[in-house]
C-alpha positions in Angstrom: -14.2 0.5 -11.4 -13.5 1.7 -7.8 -11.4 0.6 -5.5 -14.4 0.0 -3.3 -15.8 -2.0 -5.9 -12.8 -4.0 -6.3 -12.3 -4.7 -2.8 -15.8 -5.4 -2.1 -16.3 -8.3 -4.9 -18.1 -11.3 -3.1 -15.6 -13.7 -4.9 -13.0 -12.5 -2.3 -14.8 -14.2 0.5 -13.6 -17.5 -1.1 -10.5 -19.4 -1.3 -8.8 -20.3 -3.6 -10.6 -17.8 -5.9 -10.2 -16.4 -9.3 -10.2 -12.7 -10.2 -9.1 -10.0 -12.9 -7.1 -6.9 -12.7 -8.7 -4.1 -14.3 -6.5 -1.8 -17.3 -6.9 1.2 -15.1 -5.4 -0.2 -12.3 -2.2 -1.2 -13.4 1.1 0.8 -13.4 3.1 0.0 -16.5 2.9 -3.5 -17.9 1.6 -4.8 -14.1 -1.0 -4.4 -11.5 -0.8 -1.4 -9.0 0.9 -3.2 -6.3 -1.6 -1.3 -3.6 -4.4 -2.7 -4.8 -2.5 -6.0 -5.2 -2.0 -5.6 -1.8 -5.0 -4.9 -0.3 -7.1 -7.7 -2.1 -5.2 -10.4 -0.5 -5.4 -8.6 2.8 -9.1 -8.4 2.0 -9.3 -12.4 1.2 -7.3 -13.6 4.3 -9.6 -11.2 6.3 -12.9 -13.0 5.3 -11.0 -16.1 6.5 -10.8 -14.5 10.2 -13.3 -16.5 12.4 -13.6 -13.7 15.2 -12.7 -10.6 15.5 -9.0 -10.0 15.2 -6.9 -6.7 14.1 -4.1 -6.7 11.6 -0.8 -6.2 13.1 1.8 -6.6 10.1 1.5 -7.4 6.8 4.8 -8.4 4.5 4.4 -8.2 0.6 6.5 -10.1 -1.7 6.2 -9.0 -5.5 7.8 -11.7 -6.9 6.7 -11.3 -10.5 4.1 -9.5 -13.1 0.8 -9.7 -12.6 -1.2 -9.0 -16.0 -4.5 -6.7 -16.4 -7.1 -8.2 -17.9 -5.9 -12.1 -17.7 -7.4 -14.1 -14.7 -5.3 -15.1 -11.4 -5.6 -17.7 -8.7 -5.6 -16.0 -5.2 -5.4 -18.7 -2.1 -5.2 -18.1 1.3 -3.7 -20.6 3.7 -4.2 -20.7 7.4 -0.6 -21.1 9.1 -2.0 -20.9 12.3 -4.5 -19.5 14.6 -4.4 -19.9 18.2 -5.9 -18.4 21.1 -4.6 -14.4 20.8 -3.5 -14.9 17.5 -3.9 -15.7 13.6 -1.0 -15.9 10.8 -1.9 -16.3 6.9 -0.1 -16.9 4.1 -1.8 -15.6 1.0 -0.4 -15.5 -2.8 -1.5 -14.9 -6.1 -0.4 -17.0 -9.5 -1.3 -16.7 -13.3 -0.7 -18.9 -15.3 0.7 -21.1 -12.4 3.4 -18.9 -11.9 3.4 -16.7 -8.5 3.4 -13.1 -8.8 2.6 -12.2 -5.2 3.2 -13.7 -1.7 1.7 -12.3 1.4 2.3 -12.8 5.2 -0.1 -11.2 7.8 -0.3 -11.7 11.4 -4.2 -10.3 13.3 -4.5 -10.7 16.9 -6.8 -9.9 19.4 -6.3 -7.0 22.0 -5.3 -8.1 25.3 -5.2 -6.5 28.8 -1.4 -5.1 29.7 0.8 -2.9 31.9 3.5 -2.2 29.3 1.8 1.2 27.6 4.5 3.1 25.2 3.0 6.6 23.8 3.6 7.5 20.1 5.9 9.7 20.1 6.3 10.2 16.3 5.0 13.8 15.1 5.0 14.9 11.6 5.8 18.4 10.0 2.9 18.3 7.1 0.9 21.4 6.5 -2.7 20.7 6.0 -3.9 18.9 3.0 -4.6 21.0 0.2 -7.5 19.5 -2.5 -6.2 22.0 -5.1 -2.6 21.4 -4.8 -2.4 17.6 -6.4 -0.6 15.9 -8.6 -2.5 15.7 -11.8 -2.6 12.6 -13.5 -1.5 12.8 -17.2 -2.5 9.7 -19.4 0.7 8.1 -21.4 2.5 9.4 -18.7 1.7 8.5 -15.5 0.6 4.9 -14.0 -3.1 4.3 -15.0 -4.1 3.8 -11.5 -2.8 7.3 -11.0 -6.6 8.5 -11.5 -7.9 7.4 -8.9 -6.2 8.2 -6.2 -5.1 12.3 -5.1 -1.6 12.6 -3.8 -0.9 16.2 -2.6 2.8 16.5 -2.5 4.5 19.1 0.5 8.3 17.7 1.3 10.7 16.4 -1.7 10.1 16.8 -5.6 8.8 15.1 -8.6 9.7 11.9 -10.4 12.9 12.3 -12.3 13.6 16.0 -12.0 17.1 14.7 -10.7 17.0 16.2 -7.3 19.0 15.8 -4.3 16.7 15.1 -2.1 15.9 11.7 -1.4 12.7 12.1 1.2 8.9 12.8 0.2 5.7 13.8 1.8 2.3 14.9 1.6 -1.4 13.8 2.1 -3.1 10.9 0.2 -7.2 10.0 -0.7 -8.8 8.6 -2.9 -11.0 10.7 -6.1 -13.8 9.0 -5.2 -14.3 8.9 -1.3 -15.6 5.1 -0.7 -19.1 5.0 0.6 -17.8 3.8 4.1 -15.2 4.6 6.6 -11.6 4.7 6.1 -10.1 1.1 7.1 -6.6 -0.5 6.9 -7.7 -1.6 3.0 -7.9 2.2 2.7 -4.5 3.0 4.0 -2.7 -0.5 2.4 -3.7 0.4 -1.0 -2.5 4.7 -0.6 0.3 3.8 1.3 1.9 2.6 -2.3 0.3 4.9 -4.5 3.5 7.7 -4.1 6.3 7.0 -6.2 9.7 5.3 -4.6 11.7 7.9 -2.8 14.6 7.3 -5.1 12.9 8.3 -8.4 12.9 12.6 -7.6 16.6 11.6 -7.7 16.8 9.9 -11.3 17.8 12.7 -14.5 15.3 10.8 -16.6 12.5 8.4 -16.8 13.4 5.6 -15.1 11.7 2.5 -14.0 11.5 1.1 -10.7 9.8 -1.4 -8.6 9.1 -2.5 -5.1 10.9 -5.7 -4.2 9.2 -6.2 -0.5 7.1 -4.2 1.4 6.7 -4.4 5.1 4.0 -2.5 7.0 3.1 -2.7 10.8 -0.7 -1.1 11.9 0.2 1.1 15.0 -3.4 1.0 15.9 -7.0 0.1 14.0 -7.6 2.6 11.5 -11.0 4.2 11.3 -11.6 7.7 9.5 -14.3 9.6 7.8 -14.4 8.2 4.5 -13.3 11.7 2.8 -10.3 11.8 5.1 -6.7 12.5 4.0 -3.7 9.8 5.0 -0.3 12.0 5.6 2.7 10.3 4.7 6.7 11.0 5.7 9.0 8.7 3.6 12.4 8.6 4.3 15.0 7.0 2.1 18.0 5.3 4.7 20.1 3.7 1.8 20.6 3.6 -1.9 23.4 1.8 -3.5 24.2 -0.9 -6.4 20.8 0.1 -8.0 18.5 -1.1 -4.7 17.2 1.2 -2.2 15.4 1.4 1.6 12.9 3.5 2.4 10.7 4.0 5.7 7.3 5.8 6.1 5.0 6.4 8.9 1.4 7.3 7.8 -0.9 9.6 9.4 -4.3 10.1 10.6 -5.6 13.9 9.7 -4.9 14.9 13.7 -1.2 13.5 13.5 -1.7 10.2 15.3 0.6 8.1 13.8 -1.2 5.0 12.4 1.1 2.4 10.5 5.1 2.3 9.7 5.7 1.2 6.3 9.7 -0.2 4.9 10.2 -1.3 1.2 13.0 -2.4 -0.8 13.4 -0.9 -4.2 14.8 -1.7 -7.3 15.7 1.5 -9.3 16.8 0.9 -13.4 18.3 4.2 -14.2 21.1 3.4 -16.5 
């Protein structure tokens, strides 16, 4: 199943509604948290009335959430004024909450204050035959359907000193549409934390919270490349911080991404 598939299923358009995680979406023992992700931004955008952009999402994974075993996901309305709309979105199985999402859309408005991007990256072009390849029993099942060609900082576990990562990001299978922010959500988590190139063996980790701000809307040809710059500020006591600005093709910057991360390497 795609991820356009996924993200398209008519049940999302209701809430509460109940769902399944597909096998060959899950990394390890739980649901790619990408995709997690981006089908509760997907449900608390079919609650939108008008036309609104997302600003900011923040992703809590608070717990597993199991391929193959049906999950409540409910949107709630904190409030929507005139500019304005916040949701709060989270997902439970077996009444237990594995996911809680905040997101903020607002409508554009007239103003003075205009600040340029200044944020440039140092990416080479995208190369189609320079990707990771995905190696089953080894790397995350969703790891097949997504490319990730990797240009600044080195692989998972090869116990390097370098604690940044880069590269350009698409899906296998280019979705039938345009590009949108359910595009980018879902990508934006398919590279491995920062702190893993670092780790002398296999080690596992997992995203604690994830905050992301949208720069601007995002709209690209549907076989475009995302580029990514990650940077890791902190890493102590077995947690982590990491930033990352993600790109259009051109180099206009489109969202700023932070997680925290918890790393189990000893």
């Amino acid at each position: 199943m795609t991820f356009d598939e996924i993200i398209t299923n008519p049940l999302l358009k209701a809430s509460p509604c109940e769902l399944t995680f597909p096998q060959n979406w899950c990394q390890g023992r739980t649901a790619f948290g990408g995709l997690s992700a981006a089908i509760m931004l997907q449900n608390m955008k079919h609650q939108l009335t008008d036309e609104r952009r997302l600003l900011s999402m923040s992703t809590n994974f608070v717990g597993p959430l199991f391929a193959e075993q049906p999950f409540i996901l409910e949107t709630q309305i904190l409030r929507s004024g005139k500019n304005a709309t916040q949701m709060l979105c989270t997902i439970k199985q077996d009444a237990k909450v594995c996911l809680i999402a905040q997101a903020c859309f607002a409508k554009e408005r007239v103003s003075k204050v205009n600040v340029p991007v200044t944020h440039q990256h140092n990416l080479r072009p995208a190369s189609s035959t320079h990707v990771l390849p995905y190696q089953e029993h080894v790397m995350p099942a969703f790891f097949q359907h997504v490319d990730l060609n990797l240009q600044t900082g080195d692989m998972p576990f090869s116990g390097s000193n370098n604690s940044n990562l880069g590269g350009w990001m698409r899906f296998k299978k280019a979705p039938s549409d345009n590009l949108n922010e359910l595009h980018l959500l879902a990508l934006a988590d398919a590279w491995p934390p920062t702190l893993l190139q670092m780790a002398n063996s296999p080690s596992p980790a997992s995203s604690m919270s994830w905050y992301i701000e949208f720069v601007q809307e995002v709209n690209l040809d549907n076989d475009a490349w995302f580029g990514l710059d990650a940077q890791t500020h902190h890493a102590a006591n077995g947690y982590g911080l990491e930033d990352a600005k993600i790109y259009a093709p051109d180099g206009t910057l489109l969202a700023i991404s932070r997680q925290t991360v918890a790393i189990f390497d000893m």
